[in-house]
MISEDO-765424 format. One line per 8 residues: number of its first residue (from 0); their letters; for each residue x, z, y of N, C-alpha, C. Coordinates in steps of 0.05 Angstrom, whole numbers, plus 5000, padded with zeros to 4 digits. Example, Ala and Ser with C-alpha at 12.3 -4.5 7.8 and 13.67 -1.06 7.14 Angstrom:
// residues 2
0 = as = 5264/5156/4886/5246/5156/4910/5264/5156/4934 | 5257/5142/4955/5273/5143/4979/5258/5157/5001
//
This chain:
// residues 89
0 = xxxxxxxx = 4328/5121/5141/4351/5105/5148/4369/5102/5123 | 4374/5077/5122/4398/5072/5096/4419/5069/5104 | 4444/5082/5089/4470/5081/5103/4489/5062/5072 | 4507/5052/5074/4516/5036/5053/4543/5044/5068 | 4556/5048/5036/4584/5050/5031/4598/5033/5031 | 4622/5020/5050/4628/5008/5056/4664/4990/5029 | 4671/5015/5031/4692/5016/5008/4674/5008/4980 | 4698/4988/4972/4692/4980/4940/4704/4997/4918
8 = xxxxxxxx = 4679/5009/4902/4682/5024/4882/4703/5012/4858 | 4723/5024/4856/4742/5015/4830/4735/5025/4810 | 4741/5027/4788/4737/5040/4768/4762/5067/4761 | 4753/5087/4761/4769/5112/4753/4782/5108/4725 | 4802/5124/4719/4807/5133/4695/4818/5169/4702 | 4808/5179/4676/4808/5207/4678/4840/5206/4671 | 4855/5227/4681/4871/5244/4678/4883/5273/4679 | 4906/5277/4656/4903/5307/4661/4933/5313/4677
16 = xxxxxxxx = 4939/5331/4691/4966/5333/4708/4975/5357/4702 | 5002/5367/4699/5011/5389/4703/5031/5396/4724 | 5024/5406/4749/5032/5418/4778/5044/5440/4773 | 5066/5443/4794/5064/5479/4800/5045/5484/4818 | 5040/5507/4814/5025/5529/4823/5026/5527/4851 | 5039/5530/4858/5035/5531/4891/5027/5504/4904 | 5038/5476/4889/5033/5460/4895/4999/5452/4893 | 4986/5465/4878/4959/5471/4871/4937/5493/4887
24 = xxxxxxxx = 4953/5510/4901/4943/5533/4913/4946/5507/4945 | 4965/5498/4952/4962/5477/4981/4939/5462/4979 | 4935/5450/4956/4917/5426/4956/4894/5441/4957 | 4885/5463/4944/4864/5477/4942/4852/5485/4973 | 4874/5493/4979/4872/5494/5017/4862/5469/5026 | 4873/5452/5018/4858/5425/5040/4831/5425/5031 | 4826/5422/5004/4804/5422/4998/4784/5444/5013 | 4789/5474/5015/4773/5493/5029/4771/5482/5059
32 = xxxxxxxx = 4796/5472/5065/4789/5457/5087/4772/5430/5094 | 4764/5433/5077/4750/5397/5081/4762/5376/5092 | 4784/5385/5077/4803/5361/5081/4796/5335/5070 | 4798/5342/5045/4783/5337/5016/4764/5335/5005 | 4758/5322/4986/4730/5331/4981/4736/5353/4951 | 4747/5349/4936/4756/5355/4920/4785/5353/4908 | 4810/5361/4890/4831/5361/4876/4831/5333/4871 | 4820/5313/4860/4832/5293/4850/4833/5277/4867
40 = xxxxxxxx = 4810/5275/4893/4806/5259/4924/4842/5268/4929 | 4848/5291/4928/4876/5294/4949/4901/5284/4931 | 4897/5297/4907/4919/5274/4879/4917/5247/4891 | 4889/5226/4883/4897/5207/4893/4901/5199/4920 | 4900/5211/4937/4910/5199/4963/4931/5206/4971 | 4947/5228/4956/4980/5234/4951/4991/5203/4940 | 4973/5198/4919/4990/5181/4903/4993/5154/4910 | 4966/5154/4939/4969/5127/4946/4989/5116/4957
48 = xxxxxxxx = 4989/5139/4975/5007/5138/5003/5036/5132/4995 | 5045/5154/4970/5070/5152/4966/5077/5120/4944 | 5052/5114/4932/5064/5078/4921/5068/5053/4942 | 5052/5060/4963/5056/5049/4988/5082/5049/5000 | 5094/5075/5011/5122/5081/5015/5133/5065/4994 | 5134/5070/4962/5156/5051/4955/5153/5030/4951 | 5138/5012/4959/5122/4989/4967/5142/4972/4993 | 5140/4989/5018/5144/4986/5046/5172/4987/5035
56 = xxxxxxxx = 5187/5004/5028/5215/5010/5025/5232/4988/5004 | 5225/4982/4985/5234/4959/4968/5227/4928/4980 | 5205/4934/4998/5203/4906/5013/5231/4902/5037 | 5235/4921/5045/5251/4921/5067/5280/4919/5064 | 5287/4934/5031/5314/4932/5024/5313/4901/5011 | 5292/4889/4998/5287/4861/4987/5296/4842/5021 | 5279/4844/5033/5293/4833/5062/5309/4828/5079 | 5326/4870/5071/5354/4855/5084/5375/4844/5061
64 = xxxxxxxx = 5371/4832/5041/5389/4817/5032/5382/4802/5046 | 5366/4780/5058/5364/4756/5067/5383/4750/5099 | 5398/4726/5091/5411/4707/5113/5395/4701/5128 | 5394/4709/5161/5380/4702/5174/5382/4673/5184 | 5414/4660/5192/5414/4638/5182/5412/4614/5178 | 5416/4633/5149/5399/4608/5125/5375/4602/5127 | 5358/4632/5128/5332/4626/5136/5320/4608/5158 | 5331/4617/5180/5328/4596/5194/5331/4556/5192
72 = xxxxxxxx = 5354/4553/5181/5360/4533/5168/5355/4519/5149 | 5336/4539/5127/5314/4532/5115/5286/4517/5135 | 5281/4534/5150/5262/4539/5161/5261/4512/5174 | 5279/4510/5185/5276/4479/5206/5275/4453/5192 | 5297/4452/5174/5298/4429/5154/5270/4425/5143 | 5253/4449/5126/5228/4439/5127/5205/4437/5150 | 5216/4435/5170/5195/4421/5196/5194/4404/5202 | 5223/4399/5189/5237/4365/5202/5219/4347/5184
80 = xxxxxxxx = 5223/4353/5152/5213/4335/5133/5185/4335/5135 | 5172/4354/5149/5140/4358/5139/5121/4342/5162 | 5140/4332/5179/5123/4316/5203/5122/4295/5195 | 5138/4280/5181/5130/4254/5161/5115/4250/5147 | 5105/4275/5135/5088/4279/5111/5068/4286/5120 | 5058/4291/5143/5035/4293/5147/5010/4276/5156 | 4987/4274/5147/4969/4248/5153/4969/4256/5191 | 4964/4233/5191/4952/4231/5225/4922/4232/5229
88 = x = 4905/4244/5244/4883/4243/5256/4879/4234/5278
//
């Protein structure tokens, strides 16, 4: 039976990190746990999660500046103009 990996392989770059200690003795745990497969599997999926968070969080403070509104009033004015502009079938 052939089984195929579904995730697209990126390309790595090596790095070197300097942790505390304890913070290294946890991860080592997940790893014994099979959490992990290894230290850099749990580095990067720390590091995903948390670019994500400031990802989610700068989107949201980007958002609430926005006039709801305005938005809205954006929103309509181009509905109004775009039914003219559109071909007929």
């Amino acid at each position: 039976m052939i089984t195929y990996h579904t995730e697209i392989a990126m390309p790595k770059t090596k790095v070197a990190l300097t942790l505390e200690a304890d913070l290294v003795e946890r991860v080592d745990e997940l790893v014994a746990q099979q959490r992990f497969r290894n230290r850099s599997q749990a580095v990067e999926a720390a590091l995903a999660e948390k670019l994500q968070r400031i990802a989610r969080i700068r989107l949201a403070a980007e958002s609430a500046k926005l006039d709801p509104k305005e938005e809205k009033a954006l929103a309509e004015e181009g509905l109004a103009g775009s039914l003219e502009t559109w071909p007929e079938y």
